[in-house]
N, C-alpha and C positions, 0 to 999 in steps of 0.2 A: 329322704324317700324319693324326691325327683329324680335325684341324680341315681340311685338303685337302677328306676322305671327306665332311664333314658341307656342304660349301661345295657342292659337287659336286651333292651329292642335292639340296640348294636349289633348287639353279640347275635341275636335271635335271626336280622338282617344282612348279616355282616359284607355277605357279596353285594348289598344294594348299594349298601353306603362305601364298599370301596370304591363302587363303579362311580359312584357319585365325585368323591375326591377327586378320582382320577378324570371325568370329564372336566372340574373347576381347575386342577394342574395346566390339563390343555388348552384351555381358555386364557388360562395367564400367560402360558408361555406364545399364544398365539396372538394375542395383545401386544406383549410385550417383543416379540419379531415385527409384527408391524410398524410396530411405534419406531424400532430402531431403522426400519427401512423409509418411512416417511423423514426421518432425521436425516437421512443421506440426500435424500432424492430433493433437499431444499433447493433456493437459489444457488448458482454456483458463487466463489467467494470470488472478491472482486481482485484481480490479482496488485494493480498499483492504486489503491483507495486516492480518488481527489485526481485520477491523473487528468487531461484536459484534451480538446479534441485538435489541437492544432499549435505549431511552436511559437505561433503569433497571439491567440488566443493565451498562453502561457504564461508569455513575453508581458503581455497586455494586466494579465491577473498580476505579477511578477512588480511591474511598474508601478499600477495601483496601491498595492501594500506599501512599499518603499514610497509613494506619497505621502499615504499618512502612517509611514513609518512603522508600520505593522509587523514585527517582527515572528509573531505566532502564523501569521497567514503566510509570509513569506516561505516560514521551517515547513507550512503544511504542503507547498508546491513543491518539496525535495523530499525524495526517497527518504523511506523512513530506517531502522535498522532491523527490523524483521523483514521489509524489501527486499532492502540490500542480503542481508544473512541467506533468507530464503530460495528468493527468486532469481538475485543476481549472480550473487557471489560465486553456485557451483557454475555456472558457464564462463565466470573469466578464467582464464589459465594463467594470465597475468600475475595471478595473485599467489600460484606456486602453494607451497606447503602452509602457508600463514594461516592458522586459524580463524573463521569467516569471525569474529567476535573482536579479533585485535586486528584485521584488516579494517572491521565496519570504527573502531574505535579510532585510528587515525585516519580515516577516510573525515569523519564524522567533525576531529580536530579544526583541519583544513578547511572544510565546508565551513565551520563556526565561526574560525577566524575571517573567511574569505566577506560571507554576510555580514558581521560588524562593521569591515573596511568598508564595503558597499552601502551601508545605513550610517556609517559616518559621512563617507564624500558625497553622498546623493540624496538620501531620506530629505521629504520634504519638497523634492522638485517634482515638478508638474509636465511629465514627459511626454510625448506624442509617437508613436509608435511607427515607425513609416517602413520598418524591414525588415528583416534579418538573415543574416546570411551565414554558412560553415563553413569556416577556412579549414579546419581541421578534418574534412571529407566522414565518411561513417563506418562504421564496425559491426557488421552483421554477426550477432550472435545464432544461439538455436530456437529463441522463443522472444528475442529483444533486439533490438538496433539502435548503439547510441551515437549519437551527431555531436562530432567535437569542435570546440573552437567557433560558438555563435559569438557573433557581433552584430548589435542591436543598431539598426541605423534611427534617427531618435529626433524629436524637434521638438526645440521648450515651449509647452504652451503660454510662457510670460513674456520671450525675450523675441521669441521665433528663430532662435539658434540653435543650430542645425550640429549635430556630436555622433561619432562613430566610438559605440561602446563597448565591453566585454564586460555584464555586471554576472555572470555564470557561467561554471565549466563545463558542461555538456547535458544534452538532453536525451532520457532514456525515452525509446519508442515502443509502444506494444499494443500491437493489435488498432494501430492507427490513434493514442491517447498516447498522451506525453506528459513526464514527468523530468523534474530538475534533477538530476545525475549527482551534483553538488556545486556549493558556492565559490569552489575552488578555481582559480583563476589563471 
């Protein structure tokens, strides 16, 4: 019987309650526009996650892990492979027709290798950080600039011997924050 009574007043009402539907449609879809413009307009994304504010500050985080042999914090101060895919890979021309996923894959080789040798002959020393310099001058990209060929000039907090080093291959710049390029050497 309810449902008779309630069909009834529909039918009897019927422009109310379409007017009604139709203002609850517009309410949703006026929610639901919002919501997706609130989504956009968040923080922006951070383009090199972890990158650091200076190549001695880098250097400095870089030396520390390689003390205590930290091989997860070391990988986090190097370009990741969504960076490299992303952000790097369409501005190098370098890279020619290579697909950015088998380019970042023996990029990625090299760097692995490069880090192990470096955590084999160094891990565990106690470095002091006194410079760094680029023999390899820099490569101004359209949104990045990477500094090649640093060598670390370095003093052992045990011995006080003094070592000019290359424990990484270049450092990416952006926007004044810097990130390891790779462990390649």
């Amino acid at each position: 019987m309810a449902v008779y009574l309630a069909l009834k007043e529909i039918l009897h009402n019927r422009w109310r309650f379409l007017l009604i539907a139709l203002i609850v449609a517009l309410i949703t879809t006026l929610v639901l526009f919002i919501a997706a413009l609130v989504g956009g307009c968040g923080a922006p994304r951070e383009r090199f996650h972890g990158a650091l504010g200076s190549p001695e500050t880098l250097a400095e985080a870089l030396l520390q892990a390689l003390e205590t042999r930290d091989r997860p914090a070391m990988e986090s101060l190097a370009l990741s492979a969504r960076e490299f895919q992303l952000e790097v890979f369409p501005e190098m021309p370098a890279y020619g027709n290579i697909p950015p996923d088998l380019a970042w894959s023996q990029l990625a080789a090299r760097s692995l290798d490069g880090l192990s040798r470096v955590l084999e002959t160094q891990g565990g020393r106690s470095w002091h950080l006194e410079g760094i310099v680029f023999g390899g001058g820099r490569t101004v990209y359209q949104t990045f600039v990477v500094h090649r060929k640093p060598t670390l000039r370095l003093r052992d907090r045990h011995t006080g011997e003094r070592r000019e080093m290359a424990l990484f291959g270049s450092l990416l710049e952006h926007d004044g924050r810097y990130k390891l390029f790779s462990f390649n050497i």
